[in-house]
N, C-alpha and C positions, 0 to 999 in steps of 0.2 A: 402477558401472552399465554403463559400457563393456565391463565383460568378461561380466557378465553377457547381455547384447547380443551379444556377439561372432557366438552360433552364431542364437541367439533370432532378428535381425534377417532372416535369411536363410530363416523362415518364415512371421515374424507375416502376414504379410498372408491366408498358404493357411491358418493354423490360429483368428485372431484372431475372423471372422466367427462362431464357431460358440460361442461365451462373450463376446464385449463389444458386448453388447447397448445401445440406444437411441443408437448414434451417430449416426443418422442423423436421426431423430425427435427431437436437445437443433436439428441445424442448422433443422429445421421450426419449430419453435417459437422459437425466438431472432428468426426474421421477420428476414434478414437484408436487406441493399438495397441498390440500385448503388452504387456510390464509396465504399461505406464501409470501416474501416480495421477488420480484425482482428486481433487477438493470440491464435493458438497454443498454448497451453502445455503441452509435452510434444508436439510435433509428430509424432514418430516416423517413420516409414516415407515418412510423406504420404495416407496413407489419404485423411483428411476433404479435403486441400487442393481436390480436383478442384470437392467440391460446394458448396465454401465461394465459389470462385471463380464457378463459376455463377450463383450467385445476387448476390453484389457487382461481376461484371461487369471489364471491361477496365482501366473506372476507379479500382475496389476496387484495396486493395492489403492483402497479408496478411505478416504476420512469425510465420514458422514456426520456434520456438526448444526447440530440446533440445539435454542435455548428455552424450548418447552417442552416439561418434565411430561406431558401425554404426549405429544408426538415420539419423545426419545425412548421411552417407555415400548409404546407399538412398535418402534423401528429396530428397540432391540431385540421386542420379541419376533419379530421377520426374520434377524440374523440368527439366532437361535434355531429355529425353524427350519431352515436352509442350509445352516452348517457353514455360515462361510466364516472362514480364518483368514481373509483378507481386509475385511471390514474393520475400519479403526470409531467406532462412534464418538464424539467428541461436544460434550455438552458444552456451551459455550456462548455470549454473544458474539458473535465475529466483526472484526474491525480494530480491535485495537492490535494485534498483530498476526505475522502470521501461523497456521498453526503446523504447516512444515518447515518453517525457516527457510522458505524459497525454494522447496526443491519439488515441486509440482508439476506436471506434466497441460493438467486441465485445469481450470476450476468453472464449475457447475453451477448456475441458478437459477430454479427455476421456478415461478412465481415467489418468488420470496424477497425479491427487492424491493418490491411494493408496499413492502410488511414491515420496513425496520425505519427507523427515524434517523438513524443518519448514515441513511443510505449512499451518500458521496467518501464516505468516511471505508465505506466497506469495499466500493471500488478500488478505489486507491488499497487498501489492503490487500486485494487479489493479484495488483499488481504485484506487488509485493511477494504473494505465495508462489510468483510463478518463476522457473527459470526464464532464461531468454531464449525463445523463438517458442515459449509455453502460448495455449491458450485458452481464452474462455468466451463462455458461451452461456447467454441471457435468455431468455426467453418468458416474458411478464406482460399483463396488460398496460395498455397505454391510451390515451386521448388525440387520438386525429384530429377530429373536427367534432365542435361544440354544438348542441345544440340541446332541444330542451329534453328529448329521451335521453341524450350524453351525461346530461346532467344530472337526471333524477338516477343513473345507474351510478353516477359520480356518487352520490350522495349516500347510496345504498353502500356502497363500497367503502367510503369511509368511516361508515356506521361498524362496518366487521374492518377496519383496520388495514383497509388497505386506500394506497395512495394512486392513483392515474394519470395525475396530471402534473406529471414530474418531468424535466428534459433527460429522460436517461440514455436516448439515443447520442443527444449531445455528447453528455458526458464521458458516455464509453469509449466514442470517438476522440474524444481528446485524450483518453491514458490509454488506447491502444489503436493497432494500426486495425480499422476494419477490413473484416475479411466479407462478411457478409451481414448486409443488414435491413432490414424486410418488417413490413407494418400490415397487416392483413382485418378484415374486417368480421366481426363473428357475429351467426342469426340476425343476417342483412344490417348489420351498423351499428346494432344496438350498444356494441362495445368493437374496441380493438383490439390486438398484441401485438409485439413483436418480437422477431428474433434476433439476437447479435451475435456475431462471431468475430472477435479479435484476438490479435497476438502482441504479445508484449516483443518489443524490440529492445537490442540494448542502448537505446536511446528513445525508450518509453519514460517521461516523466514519472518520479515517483513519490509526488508531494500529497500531501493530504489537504494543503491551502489550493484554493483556484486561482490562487494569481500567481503559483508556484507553475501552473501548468505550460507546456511546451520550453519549459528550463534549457532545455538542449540546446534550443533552435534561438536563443537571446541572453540576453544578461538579466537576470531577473529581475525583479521588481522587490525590494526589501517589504516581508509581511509582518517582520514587527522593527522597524526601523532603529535606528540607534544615529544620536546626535554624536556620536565619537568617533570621527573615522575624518581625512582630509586627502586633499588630490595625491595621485601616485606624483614623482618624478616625470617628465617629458622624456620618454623614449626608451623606459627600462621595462623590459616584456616582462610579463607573472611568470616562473616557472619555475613556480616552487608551490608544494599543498602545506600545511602545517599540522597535522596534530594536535588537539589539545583534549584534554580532560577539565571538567565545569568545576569540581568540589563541590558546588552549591548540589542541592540532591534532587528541583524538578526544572522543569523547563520553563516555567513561569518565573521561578527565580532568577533564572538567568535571563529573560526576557527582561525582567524588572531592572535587573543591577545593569544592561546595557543600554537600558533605555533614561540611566540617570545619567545626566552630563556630568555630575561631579565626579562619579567612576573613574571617568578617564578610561576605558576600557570597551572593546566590543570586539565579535570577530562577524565573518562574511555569513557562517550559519554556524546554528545548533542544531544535535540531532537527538533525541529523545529516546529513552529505553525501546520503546515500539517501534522506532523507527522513522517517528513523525520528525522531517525535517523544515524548520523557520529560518528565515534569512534576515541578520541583521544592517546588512552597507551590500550594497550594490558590487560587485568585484569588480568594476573598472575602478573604484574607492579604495583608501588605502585606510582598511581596520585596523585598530590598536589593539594587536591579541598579543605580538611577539618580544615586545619590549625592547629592553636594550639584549641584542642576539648578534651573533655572528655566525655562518655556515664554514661548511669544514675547508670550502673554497676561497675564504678568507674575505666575503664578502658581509658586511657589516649592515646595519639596520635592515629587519628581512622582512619588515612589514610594509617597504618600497615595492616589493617583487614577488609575493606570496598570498598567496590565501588561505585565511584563519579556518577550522571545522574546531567545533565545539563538543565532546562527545558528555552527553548528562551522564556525569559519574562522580561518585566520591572519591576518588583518587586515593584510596586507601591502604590498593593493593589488594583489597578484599570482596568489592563492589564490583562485580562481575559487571562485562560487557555483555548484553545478550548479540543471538545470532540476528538478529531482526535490524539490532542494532548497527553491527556490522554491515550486514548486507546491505541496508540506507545508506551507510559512509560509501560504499562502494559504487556503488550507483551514481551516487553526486559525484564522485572524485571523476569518474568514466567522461560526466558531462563536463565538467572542468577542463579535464583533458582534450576535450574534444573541441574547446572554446579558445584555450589559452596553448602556448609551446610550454608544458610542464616537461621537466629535467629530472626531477625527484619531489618525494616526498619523507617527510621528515616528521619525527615528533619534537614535542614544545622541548623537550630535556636535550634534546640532540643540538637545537641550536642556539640555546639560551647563556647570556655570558656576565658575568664565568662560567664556566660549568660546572654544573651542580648547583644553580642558581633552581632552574624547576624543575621538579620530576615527574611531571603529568605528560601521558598518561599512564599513569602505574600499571601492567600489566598490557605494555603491548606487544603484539606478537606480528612476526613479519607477516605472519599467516593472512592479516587483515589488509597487503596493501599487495599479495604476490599478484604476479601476470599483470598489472595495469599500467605498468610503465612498456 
């Protein structure tokens, strides 16, 4: 993308106006508002920063993140120029997490979806940056209707790296609530765009898998299954979360070790430093995370009545949980809750017996499960 940029950077701004249509009109609509926190994606140049600050004010602050070294190069010299002390630039590919830790008010992009190769992977990530009742706002070309001038711009377009013919309306709609969303035709059809406007709910799915999506609203669908898991009891409700910490150090590993039958071993999900949450047993399933356990109520086997969370860590005491990672746990626990009559939430050390049989997850802190009961 950098080199691509190289020469590209040194005119978008004089040639840009005249094909990336509705940039200005996704910031109208999005209702932006003092103090609030934006996220960028795909900042470029700095185009939008000027109008974005306008309207969120001295107090706003915005993180302007892209991963070519001439666009971020121009966009630092725009901030320079300008003098603004709100501007966080943030070199980066974006997607694997997020880059406020969920504390985002907007998140912004605009022709840049088009641009990146795992474009569903960055959605899902926005959700992520944002708090709850945050929103964002898309605004990139798109494919209507095919035909053969569609196509030969089709083609043109992929020649400079950009993709048209993606369902991004689909997809935005399935990880957030639309607010507004609109398909417009530019120099009589020869191309399209669109705009979106959505807001993350706090029962906005927050998976990176698409068969994780509308998790809220079902019992999921296991994305990397596991043979180790047998029917609950007849008539003994879930309502209990569990805790745990992985040891093993990625998430492929622990996909692999629950996906061995000889393990004897799997829980309901894992959650990955970034946040990327897999599901291994269905939770009406009864996963083998908790072992032989008892709770402080003096109920015995708690893998009849609970749901396992796997959190990728080495349990060392030293292997930091990030925030990304937390806030994922959180989110799933929200939808758990919202599915099942949850009572508590406990870690693997608290119910495991004897006690002091296991100490994962080393380093937990109430801080990670307050207000959710």
């Amino acid at each position: 993308m950098s080199n691509y940029y190289a020469w590209q950077s040194r005119i978008y701004d004089a040639t840009r106006w005249a094909f990336l249509f509705g940039r200005d009109s996704v910031l109208d609509d999005l209702q932006l508002k003092p103090a609030e926190v934006v996220v960028e994606v795909g900042c470029g140049t700095g185009h939008n920063l000027e109008n974005i600050l306008k309207r969120v004010g001295e107090r706003g602050e915005v993180f302007a993140v892209d991963c070519a070294d001439p666009m971020l190069a121009q966009c630092a010299r725009r901030i320079r120029r300008k003098g603004w002390k709100n501007v966080r630039l943030v070199d980066r590919e974006y997607g694997k997490a997020p880059v406020t830790g969920g504390a985002a008010d907007v998140v912004l992009m605009s022709y840049s979806l088009s641009m990146i190769a795992d474009w569903e992977r960055v959605v899902d990530c926005a959700l992520r940056e944002l708090k709850v009742g945050g929103r964002i706002g898309v605004v990139d070309f798109c494919l209507e209707n095919r035909s053969a001038v569609s196509t030969s711009f089709e083609n043109w377009m992929t020649r400079n790296h950009v993709s048209i013919d993606r369902p991004y309306i689909e997809k935005l709609s399935s990880v957030f609530r639309p607010e507004r969303s609109v398909t417009r035709k530019a120099f009589g059809g020869l191309w399209s765009y669109f705009e979106f406007i959505g807001q993350r709910l706090l029962t906005s799915p927050c998976y990176s898998d698409p068969a994780m999506a509308n998790v809220y609203t079902r019992i999921p669908t296991p994305t990397h299954p596991s043979p180790n898991f047998n029917a609950r009891p007849d008539g003994v409700p879930i309502d209990t979360v569990v805790l745990h910490a992985t040891v093993l150090s990625t998430l492929e590993e622990v996909a692999e070790k629950f996906a061995d039958p000889s393990s004897k071993v799997s829980s309901h999900y894992t959650i990955d430093r970034d946040g990327t949450i897999i599901c291994h047993v269905a939770e009406d399933q009864r996963a083998w995370h908790a072992g032989q356990s008892r709770m402080k109520d003096g109920r015995v086997g708690v893998n009849d009545f609970s749901i396992g969370i796997e959190l990728v860590n080495l349990n060392d005491g030293v292997d930091p949980f990030p925030k990304a990672q937390i806030e994922a746990m959180r989110d799933l626990v929200k939808g758990i809750i919202s599915r099942h009559p949850i009572r508590q939430i406990v870690t693997h050390y608290e119910c495991a017996d004897p006690p002091g049989r296991k100490s994962d997850p080393a380093g937990f802190q109430e801080s990670w499960i307050a207000g959710l009961l």
